[in-house]
C-alpha positions as CSV (number, residue, x, y, z in Angstrom):
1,X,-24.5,11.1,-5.9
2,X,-21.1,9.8,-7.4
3,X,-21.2,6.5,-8.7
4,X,-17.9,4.8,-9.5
5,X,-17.6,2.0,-11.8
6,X,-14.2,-0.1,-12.2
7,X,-12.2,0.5,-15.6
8,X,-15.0,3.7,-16.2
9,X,-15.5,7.2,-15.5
10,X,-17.1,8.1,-12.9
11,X,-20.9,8.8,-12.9
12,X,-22.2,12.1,-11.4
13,X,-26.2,11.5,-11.0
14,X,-28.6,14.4,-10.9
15,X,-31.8,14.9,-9.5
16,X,-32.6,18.3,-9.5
17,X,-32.4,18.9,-6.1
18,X,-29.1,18.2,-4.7
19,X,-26.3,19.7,-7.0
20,X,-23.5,20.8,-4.5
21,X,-20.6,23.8,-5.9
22,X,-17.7,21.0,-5.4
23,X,-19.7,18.2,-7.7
24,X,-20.3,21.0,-10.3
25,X,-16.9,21.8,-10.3
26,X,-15.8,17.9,-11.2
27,X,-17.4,17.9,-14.4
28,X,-15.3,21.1,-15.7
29,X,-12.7,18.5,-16.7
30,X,-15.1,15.8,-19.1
31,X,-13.7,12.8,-16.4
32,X,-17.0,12.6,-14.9
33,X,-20.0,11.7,-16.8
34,X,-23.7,12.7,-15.5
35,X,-26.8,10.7,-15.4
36,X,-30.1,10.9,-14.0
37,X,-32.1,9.3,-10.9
38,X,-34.9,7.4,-11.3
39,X,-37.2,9.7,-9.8
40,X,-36.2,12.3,-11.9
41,X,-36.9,10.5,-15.1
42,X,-40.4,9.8,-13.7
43,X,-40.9,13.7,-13.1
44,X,-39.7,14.6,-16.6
45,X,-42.3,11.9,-17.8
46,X,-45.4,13.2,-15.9
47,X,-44.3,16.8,-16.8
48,X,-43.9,15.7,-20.5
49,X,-47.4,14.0,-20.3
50,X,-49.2,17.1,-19.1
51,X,-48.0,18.9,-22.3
52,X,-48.9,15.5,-24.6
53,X,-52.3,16.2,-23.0
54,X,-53.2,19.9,-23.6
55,X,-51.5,19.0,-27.3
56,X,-54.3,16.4,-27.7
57,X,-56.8,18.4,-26.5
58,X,-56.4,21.2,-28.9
59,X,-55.6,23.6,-26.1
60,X,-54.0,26.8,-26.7
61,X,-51.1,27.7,-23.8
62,X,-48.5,29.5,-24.0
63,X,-45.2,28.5,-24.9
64,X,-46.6,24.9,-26.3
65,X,-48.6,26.8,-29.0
66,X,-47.7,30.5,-29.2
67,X,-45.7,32.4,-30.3
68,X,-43.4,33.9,-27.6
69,X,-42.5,37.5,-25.6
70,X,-44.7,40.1,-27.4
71,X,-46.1,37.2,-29.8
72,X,-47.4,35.4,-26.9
73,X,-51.1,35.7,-28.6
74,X,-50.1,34.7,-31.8
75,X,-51.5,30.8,-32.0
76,X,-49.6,28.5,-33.8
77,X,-50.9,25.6,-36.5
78,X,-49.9,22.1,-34.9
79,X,-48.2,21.7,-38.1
80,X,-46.1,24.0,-37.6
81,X,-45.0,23.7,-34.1
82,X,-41.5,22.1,-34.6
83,X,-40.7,24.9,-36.8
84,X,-41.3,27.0,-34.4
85,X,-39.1,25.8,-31.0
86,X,-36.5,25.7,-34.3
87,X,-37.5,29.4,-35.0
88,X,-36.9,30.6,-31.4
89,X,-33.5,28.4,-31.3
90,X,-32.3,30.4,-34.3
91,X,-33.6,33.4,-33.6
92,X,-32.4,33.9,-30.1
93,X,-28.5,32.3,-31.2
94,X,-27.3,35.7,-31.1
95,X,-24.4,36.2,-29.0
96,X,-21.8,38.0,-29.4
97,X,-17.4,37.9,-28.1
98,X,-15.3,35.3,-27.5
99,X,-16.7,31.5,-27.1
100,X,-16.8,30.0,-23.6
101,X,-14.4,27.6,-23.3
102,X,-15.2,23.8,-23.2
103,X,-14.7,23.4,-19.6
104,X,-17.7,26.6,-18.7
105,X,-19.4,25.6,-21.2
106,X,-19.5,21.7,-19.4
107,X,-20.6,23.0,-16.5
108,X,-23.9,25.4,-18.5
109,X,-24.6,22.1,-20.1
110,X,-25.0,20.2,-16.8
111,X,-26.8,22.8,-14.9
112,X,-29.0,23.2,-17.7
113,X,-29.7,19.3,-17.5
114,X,-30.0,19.5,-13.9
115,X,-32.7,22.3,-14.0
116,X,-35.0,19.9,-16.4
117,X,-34.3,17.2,-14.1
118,X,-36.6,19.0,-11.9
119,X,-40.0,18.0,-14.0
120,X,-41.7,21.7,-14.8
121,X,-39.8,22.0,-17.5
122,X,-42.1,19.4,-19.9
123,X,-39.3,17.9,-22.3
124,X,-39.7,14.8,-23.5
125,X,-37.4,12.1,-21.8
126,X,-35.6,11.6,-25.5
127,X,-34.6,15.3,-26.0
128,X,-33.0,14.9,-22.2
129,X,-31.6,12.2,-22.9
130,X,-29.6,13.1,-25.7
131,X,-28.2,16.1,-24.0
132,X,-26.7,14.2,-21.3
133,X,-25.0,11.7,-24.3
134,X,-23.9,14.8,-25.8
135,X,-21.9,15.9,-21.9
136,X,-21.0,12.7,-22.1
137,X,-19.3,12.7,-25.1
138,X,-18.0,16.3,-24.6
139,X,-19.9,17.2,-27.6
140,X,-20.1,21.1,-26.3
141,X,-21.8,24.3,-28.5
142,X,-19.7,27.2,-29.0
143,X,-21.5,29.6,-27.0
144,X,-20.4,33.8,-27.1
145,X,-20.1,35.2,-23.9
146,X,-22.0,37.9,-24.4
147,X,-25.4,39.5,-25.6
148,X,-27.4,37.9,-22.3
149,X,-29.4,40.6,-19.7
150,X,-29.9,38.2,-17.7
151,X,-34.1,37.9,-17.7
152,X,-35.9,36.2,-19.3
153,X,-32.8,34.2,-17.7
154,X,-29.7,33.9,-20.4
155,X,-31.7,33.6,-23.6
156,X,-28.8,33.9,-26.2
157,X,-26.2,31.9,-24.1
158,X,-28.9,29.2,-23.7
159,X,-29.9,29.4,-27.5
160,X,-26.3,28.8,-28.4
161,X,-26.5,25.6,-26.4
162,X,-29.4,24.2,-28.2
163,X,-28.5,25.2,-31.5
164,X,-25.2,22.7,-31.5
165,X,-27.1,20.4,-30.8
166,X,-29.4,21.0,-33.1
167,X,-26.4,20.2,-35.7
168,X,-26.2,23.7,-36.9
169,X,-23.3,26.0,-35.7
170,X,-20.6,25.2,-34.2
171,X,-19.1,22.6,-31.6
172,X,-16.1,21.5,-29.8
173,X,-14.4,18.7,-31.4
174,X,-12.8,16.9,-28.3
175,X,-10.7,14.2,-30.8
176,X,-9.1,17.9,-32.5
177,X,-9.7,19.8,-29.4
178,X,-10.6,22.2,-31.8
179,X,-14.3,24.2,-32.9
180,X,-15.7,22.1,-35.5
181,X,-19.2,22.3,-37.3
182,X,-21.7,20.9,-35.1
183,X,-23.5,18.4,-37.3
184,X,-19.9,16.7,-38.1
185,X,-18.9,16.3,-34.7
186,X,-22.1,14.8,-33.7
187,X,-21.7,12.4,-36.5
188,X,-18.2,11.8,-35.3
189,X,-19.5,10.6,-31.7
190,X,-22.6,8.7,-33.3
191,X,-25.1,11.3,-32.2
192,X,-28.0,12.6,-33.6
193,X,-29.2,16.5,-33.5
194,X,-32.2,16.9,-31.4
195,X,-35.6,17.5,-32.8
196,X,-37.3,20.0,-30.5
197,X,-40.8,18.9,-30.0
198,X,-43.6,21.0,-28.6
199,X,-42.2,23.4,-26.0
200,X,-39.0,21.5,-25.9
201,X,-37.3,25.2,-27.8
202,X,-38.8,27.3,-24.8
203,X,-37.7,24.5,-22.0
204,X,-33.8,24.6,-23.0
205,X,-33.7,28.4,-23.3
206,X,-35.2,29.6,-20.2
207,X,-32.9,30.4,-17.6
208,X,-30.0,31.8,-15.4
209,X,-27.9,28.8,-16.2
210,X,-25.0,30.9,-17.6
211,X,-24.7,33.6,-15.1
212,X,-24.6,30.5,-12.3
213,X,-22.5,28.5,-14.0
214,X,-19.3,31.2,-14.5
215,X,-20.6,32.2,-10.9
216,X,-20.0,29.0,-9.4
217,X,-16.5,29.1,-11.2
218,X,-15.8,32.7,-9.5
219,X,-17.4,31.2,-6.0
220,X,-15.0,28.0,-6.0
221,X,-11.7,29.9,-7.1
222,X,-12.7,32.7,-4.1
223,X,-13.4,30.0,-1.2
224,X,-9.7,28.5,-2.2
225,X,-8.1,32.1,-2.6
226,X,-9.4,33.9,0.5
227,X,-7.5,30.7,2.5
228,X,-4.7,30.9,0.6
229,X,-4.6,35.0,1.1
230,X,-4.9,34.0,5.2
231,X,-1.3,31.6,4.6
232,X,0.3,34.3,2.5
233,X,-0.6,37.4,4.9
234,X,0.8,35.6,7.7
235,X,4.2,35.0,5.4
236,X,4.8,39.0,4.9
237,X,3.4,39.6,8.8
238,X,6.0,37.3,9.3
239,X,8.7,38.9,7.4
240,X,7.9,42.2,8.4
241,X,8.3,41.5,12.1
242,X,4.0,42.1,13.0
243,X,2.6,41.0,16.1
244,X,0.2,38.3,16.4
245,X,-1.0,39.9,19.5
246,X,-4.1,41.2,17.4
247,X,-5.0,37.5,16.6
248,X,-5.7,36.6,20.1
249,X,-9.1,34.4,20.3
250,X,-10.3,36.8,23.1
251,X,-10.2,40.0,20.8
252,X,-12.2,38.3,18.4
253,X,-14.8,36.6,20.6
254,X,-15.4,40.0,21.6
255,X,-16.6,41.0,17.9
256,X,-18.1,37.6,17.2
257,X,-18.5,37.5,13.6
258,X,-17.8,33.7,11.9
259,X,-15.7,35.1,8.8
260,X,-13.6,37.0,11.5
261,X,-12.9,34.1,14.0
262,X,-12.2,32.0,11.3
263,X,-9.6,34.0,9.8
264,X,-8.0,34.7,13.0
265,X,-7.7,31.0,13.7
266,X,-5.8,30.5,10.9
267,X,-3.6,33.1,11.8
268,X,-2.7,31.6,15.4
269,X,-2.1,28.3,13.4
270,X,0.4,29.2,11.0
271,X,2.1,31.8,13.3
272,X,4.0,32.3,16.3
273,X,3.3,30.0,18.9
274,X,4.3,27.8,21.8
275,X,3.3,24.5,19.3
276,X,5.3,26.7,16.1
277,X,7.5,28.5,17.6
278,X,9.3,31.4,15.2
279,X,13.3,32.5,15.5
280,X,12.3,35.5,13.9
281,X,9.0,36.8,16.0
282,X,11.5,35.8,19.2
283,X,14.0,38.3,17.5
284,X,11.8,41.3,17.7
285,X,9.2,40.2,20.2
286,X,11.0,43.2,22.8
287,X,11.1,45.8,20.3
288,X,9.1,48.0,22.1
289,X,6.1,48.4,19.0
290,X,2.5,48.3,20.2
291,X,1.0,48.5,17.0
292,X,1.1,46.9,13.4
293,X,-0.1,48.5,10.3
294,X,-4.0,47.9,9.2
295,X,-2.9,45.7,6.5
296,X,-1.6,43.6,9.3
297,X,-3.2,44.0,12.6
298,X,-6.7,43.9,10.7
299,X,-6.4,41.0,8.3
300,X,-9.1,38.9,10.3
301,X,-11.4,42.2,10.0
302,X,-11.4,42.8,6.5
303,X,-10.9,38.5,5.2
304,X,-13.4,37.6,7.7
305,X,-16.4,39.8,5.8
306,X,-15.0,38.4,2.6
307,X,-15.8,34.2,4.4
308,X,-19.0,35.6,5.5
309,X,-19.9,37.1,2.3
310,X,-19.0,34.2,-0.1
311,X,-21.1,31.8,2.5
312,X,-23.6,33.9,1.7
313,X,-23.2,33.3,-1.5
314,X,-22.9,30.1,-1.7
315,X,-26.5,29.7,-0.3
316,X,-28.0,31.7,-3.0
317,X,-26.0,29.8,-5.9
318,X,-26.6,26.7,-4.6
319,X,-30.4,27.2,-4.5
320,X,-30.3,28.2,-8.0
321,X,-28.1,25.2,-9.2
322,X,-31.4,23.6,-8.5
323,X,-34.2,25.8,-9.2
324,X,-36.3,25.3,-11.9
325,X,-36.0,28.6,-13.9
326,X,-38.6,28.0,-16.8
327,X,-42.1,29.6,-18.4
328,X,-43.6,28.6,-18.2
329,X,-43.4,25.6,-15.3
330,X,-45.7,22.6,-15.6
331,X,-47.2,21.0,-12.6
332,X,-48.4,17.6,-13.3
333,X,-50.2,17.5,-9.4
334,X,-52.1,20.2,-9.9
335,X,-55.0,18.9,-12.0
336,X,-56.6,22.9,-12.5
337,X,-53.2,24.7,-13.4
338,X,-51.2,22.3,-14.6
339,X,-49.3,25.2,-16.8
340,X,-48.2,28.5,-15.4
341,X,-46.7,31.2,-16.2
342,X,-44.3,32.6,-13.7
343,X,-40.9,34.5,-13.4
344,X,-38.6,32.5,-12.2
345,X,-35.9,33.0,-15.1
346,X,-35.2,36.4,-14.0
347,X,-31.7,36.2,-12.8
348,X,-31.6,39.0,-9.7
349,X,-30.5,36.4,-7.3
350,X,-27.2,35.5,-9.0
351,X,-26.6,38.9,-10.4
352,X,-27.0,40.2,-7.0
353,X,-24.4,37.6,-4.9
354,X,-22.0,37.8,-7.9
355,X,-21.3,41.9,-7.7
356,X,-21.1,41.3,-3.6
357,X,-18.7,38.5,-4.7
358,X,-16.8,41.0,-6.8
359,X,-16.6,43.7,-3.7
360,X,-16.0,41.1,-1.2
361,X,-12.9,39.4,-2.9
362,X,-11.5,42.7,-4.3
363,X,-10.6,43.7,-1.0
364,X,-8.5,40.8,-0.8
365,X,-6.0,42.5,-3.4
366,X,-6.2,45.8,-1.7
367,X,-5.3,44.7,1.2
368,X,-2.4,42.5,-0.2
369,X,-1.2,45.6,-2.5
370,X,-0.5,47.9,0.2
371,X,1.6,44.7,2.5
372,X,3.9,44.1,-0.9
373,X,4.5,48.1,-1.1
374,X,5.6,47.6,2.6
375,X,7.9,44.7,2.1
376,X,9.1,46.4,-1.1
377,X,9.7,49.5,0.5
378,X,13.2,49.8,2.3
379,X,11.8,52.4,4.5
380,X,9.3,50.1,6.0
381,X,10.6,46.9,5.8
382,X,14.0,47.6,7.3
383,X,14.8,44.7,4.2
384,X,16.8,46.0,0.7
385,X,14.9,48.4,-1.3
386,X,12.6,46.1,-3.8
387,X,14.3,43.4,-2.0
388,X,16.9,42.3,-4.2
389,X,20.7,42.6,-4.1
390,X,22.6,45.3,-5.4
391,X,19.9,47.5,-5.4
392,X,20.6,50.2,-8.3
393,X,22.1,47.5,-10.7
394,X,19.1,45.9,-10.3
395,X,15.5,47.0,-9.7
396,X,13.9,44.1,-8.1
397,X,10.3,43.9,-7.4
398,X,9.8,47.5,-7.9
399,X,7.7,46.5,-11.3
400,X,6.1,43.7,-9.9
401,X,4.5,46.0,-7.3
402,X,3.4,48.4,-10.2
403,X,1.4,44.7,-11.7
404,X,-0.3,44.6,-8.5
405,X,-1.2,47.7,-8.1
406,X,-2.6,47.8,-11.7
407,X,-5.0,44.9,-11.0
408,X,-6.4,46.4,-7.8
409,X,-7.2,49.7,-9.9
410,X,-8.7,47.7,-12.6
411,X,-11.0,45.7,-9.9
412,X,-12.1,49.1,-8.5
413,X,-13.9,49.7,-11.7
414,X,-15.1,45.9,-12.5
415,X,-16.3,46.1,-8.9
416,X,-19.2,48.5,-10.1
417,X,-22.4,46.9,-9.3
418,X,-23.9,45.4,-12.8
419,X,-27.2,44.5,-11.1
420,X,-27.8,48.5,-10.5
421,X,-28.3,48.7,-14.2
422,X,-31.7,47.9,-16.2
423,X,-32.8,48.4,-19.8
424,X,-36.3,47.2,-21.0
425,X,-36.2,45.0,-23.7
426,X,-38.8,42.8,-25.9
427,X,-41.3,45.5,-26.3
428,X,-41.1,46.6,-22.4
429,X,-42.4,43.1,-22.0
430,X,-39.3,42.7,-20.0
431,X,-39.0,46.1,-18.9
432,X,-36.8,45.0,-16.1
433,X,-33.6,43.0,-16.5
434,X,-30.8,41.4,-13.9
435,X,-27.5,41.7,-16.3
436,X,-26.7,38.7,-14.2
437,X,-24.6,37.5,-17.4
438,X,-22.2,41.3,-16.5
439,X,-21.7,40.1,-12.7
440,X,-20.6,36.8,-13.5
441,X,-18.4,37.5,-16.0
442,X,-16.5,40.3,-14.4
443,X,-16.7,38.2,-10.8
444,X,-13.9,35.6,-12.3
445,X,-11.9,38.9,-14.1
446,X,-11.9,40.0,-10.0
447,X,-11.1,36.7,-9.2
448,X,-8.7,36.0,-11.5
449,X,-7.2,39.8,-10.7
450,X,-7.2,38.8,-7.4
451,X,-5.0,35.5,-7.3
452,X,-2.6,37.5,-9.3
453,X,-1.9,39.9,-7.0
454,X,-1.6,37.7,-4.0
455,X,0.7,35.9,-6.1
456,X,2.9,38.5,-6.5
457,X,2.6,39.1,-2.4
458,X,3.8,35.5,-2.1
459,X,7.2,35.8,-4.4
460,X,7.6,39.6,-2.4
461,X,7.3,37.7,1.1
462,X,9.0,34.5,0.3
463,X,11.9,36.4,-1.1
464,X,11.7,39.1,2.5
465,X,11.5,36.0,4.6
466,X,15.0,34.5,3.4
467,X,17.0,37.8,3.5
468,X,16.3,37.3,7.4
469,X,18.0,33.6,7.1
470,X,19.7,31.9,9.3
471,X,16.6,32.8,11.8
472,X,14.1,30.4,10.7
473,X,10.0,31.0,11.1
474,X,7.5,28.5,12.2
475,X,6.8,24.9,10.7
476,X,3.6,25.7,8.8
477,X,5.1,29.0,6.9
478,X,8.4,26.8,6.1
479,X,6.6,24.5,4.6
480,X,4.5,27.3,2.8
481,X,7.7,28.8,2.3
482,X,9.2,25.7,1.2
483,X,6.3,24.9,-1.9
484,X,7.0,28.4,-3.4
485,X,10.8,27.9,-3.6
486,X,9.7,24.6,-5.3
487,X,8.5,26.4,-8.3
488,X,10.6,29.9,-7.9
489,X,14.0,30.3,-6.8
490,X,15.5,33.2,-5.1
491,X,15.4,36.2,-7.1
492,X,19.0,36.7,-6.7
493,X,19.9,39.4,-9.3
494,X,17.2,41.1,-12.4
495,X,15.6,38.1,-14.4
496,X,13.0,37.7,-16.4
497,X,9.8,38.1,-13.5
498,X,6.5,37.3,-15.4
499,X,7.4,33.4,-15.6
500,X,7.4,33.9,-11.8
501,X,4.2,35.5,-11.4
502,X,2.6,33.3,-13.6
503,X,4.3,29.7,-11.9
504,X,3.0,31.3,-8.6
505,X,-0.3,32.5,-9.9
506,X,-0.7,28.7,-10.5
507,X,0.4,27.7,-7.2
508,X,-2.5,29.8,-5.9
509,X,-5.2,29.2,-8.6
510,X,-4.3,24.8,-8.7
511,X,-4.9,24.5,-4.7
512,X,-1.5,23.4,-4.4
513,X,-0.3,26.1,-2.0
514,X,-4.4,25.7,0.3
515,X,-2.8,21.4,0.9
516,X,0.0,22.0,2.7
517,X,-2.0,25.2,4.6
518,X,-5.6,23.2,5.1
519,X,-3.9,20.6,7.9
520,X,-3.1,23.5,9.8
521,X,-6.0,25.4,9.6
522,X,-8.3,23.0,10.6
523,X,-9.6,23.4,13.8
524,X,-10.0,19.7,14.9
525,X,-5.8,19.1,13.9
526,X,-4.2,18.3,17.0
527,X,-1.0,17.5,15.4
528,X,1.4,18.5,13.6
529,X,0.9,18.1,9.9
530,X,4.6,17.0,9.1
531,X,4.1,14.3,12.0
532,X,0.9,12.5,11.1
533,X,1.8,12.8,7.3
C-alpha cells in the first residue's frame, strides 16, 4: 500500500506478502520511500524473540550458533557470535564485474526488506529498521554483478548489501552521485553501520533477491515491449501493403490461446477498419494477393506465446517477491520446531522463468529482423532500396538492418538456458545450484537487445510509410507515426543514424510510444482516443 503525504515522498509500505511488479518498479527511482505495516513489525518481533530464547537457553541451532555450510557443526562461544555474522558478511563479499547500478541495486534492497518483513527470518526490529533508513536515504552498497550460483540463494550479491552497511566498502553517495566509502556516506546521512546480532549475518544473506530483482527489471521492460512490438508490426504490415484478413477474431477463436487473441485484438485496433479506415490498405485491398509473409500473417502466433509466457512469469516472480527465502526459517507458532532448516533459497524458480523469458522475448527480434529486411529490401517492398533517396549516393538503412540482425544473433546465444547448468559447490554441500543470478542478468541483455531492434523496425517503417504519402493510414498508426517523427525526422539523405536508434530505442524503452497505443488497445475503448482526449 502507497501512502501519500502532502509536501513528502510518497510511502510504499511492505508487508511481506503483497509486493506487486509495478510497486517494485517505483522505487528504482529513490522518489518513493518504503515502510513497514504493523503486522509485520509484530512478526519480525515474535520471530526475533524465538531466537532471544534458544540464545538464553544455551541452545545450540544452526545458523544462531554455528558455524555455517560445511562448518554447520562447528559451535560457536556466545562471545563470539557477533564476530561471526561479521565473519560470514566478509567472507562471502566476494563478487566480482561491474557494480549494479543504484537504481537495481534499490530494488535488491527493498526485496530483501520485504522478504524479512515476512517474520522467519529472526532479525531484530533495529537491524530492519535501519535498512529501510538506509533506502530511504539512498544509502546503496556497491554490489558486483557477478560471482552468485544462485543457491544457497545470491550469497555474494547479498553479502555485498550488508557489508555497506556495515560501514566497510563501498556505497553510493547520492549528494556526489558518485561511489563513496561506505562508513562516510552513512555518516554523511546521519546513519549508523549495523551491528549484526545473533543470526542477523545469515538473515540478510540468504536468498534469490538478486536474481528477482534484475528479473523483475527484464519482466517490466518485456510486458511494455511486446505491446509496443504489436503497434510497430502493424506500422511495417501497414507499409508493406499486408492483409489484416489473418487478424480476424474468428481465426483466432478457433485456436483459443489468451496471448494469441490478445495480440490479434490489437492488431484489428490499430489497423484497417470501418472505425480506422486506411487510404493505403484501400489502395491495394484488390491486388489479387491471398497470402502475407509469416512475419506478417503470423504475428498474433508467435507475440501471443511471448504474452502467455511472460504471464507466466509474472506468477512465479511475484510469488517470490514475497517468499521468505531463509535457513534457516523460524516459526514462532510452532512451539516444538520453532527453527528449521529448509531450502527455500535455492533459486530454480526464478532461474527457470527468466531463461523462458529470454526465449520468449527473443523471438520478438526475430521476427522484427526479417519485416525490416523486407521493407529494406526493394525487391519486396516495392519502396527504394534501403529506403532512402538517391539510392547509390546514399546507402540508407542498409547498416541499420546489419545492427538488427547483429542483436538477434547475439540473443541466439544469450538465449541458452543457464538453469541447464550445475556445479557443486561448498564441499558438495550444495551439490546442486540454479545460476539464477546468469538468467537474470542475460534476460535484460535480451531485453535490452530486443527494444533495439524493434527500434530500428520503427525508424525502417515510419520512414516506408511516408514514401507512400499523400495516401494516409489509419488514426491510431498516424498518431504512432506522428510520436516517432517527434523525435526523428525523415531520413532524407545519409546522416549520422545511431542518434536515431538510440532517440527511438528510448521511445520504446520510456513507455512513451505504449501511451498513445494503450487507448486503443484496450478492449473496453469505445471511442476514439483523439476524441475523448
Amino acid at each position: 500500500m502507497v501512502h501519500h503525504h502532502p509536501g513528502d515522498h510518497p510511502v510504499l509500505e511492505l508487508d511481506g506478502m503483497s509486493l506487486t511488479l509495478e510497486a517494485l518498479q517505483t522505487l528504482q527511482t529513490g522518489r518513493v520511500r518504503l515502510g513497514l505495516s504493523e503486522e509485520a513489525w509484530k512478526r519480525v518481533d515474535a520471530a526475533r524473540g524465538v531466537v532471544e530464547g534458544i540464545l538464553a537457553r544455551k541452545e545450540v541451532v544452526y545458523g544462531i550458533n554455528t558455524g555455517f555450510g560445511n562448518f554447520a557443526d562447528v559451535v560457536i562461544a556466545p562471545d563470539k557470535l557477533q564476530r561471526l555474522q561479521e565473519n560470514l558478511i566478509r567472507s562471502h563479499s566476494v563478487g566480482v564485474g561491474e557494480p549494479l547500478s543504484p537504481a537495481r541495486t534499490r530494488l535488491l534492497l527493498a526485496l530483501r526488506i520485504n522478504c524479512l518483513a515476512k517474520g522467519h527470518s529472526g532479525i531484530t526490529r533495529r537491524t530492519l529498521q535501519q535498512l529501510i533508513d538506509a533506502f530511504n536515504a539512498s544509502c546503496l552498497s556497491l554490489i558486483p554483478e557477478k560471482g552468485t550460483v544462485g543457491a544457497s540463494g545470491d550469497l555474494a550479491p547479498l553479502a555485498h548489501l550488508a557489508l555497506g552497511l556495515m560501514g566497510e566498502g563501498c556505497m553510493w553517495d547520492e549528494k556526489r552521485q558518485a561511489w563513496g566509502d561506505a562508513m562516510e556516506v552513512l555518516q554523511k546521512n546521519n546513519l549508523q553501520p549495523i551491528t549484526l546480532a545473533a543470526k542477523e549475518g545469515l538473515a540478510l544473506i540468504n536468498g534469490t533477491q538478486f536474481m528477482t530483482a534484475l528479473g523483475a527489471e527484464a519482466l517490466s521492460r518485456a510486458i511494455s515491449l511486446i505491446q509496443v512490438a504489436d503497434g510497430i508490426a502493424a506500422l511495417s504490415l501497414e507499409a508493406l501493403k499486408g492483409t489484416v484478413v489473418a487478424f480476424r477474431e474468428d481465426i483466432h477463436k478457433g485456436r483459443p490461446h489468451r496471448g494469441q487473441q490478445l495480440c490479434a485484438q490489437h492488431l484489428r485496433s490499430v489497423l484497417h477498419s470501418e472505425k480506422y479506415p486506411s487510404e493505403i490498405y484501400v489502395s491495394h485491398s484488390a491486388c489479387g494477393r491471398v497470402q502475407d509473409s509469416y512475419t506478417l500473417r503470423c504475428i498474433p502466433q508467435v507475440h501471443g506465446v511471448v504474452y502467455d509466457t511472460l504471464e507466466f512469469v509474472r506468477g512465479i516472480l511475484e510469488t517470490e517477491m514475497n517468499a521468505a527465502t531463509d535457513n534457516p526459517m523460524v516459526f514462532p507458532n510452532d512451539i516444538s520446531h520453532p527453527i528449521v532448516s529448509g531450502g527455500n533459497f535455492h533459486g530454480e524458480y526464478p532461474a527457470k522463468v527468466l531463461d523462458y523469458l529470454a526465449i520468449a522475448i527473443h523471438e520478438v527480434a526475430s521476427m522484427s529482423e526479417r519485416r525490416i529486411e523486407r521493407l529494406v529490401n526493394a525487391s519486396l517492398s516495392g519502396l527504394p532500396a534501403f529506403l532512402v533517396p538517391d539510392g547509390g549516393l546514399n546507402s540508407g538503412f542498409m547498416i541499420a538492418h546489419v545492427a538488427a540482425a547483429a542483436l538477434v544473433s547475439e540473443n541466439k546465444g544469450l538465449c541458452h538456458p543457464s538453469s541447464i547448468d550445475s556445479i557443486s559447490t561448498s564441499a558438495a554441500k550444495e551439490d546442486h545450484v540454479s545460476m539464477g543470478g546468469w538468467a537474470a542478468r542475460k534476460a535484460l541483455s535480451v531485453v535490452a537487445n530486443v527494444e533495439t531492434v524493434v527500434a530500428i523496425e520503427a525508424l525502417a517503417a515510419a520512414q516506408a510509410l511516408d514514401f507512400l504519402n499523400p495516401l494516409t493510414t489509419t488514426l491510431p498508426l498516424q498518431q504512432l507515426l506522428a510520436t516517432i517523427r517527434s523525435s526523428v525526422p525523415f531520413y532524407d539523405k545519409d546522416r549520422y543514424l545511431k542518434p536515431d536508434i538510440d532517440a527511438m530505442t528510448l521511445l520504446v524503452q520510456s513507455g512513451t510510444l505504449l501511451q498513445v497505443l494503450a487507448p486503443y488497445f484496450s478492449p473496453h475503448t469505445t471511442n476514439s482516443p483523439s476524441s475523448s482526449s
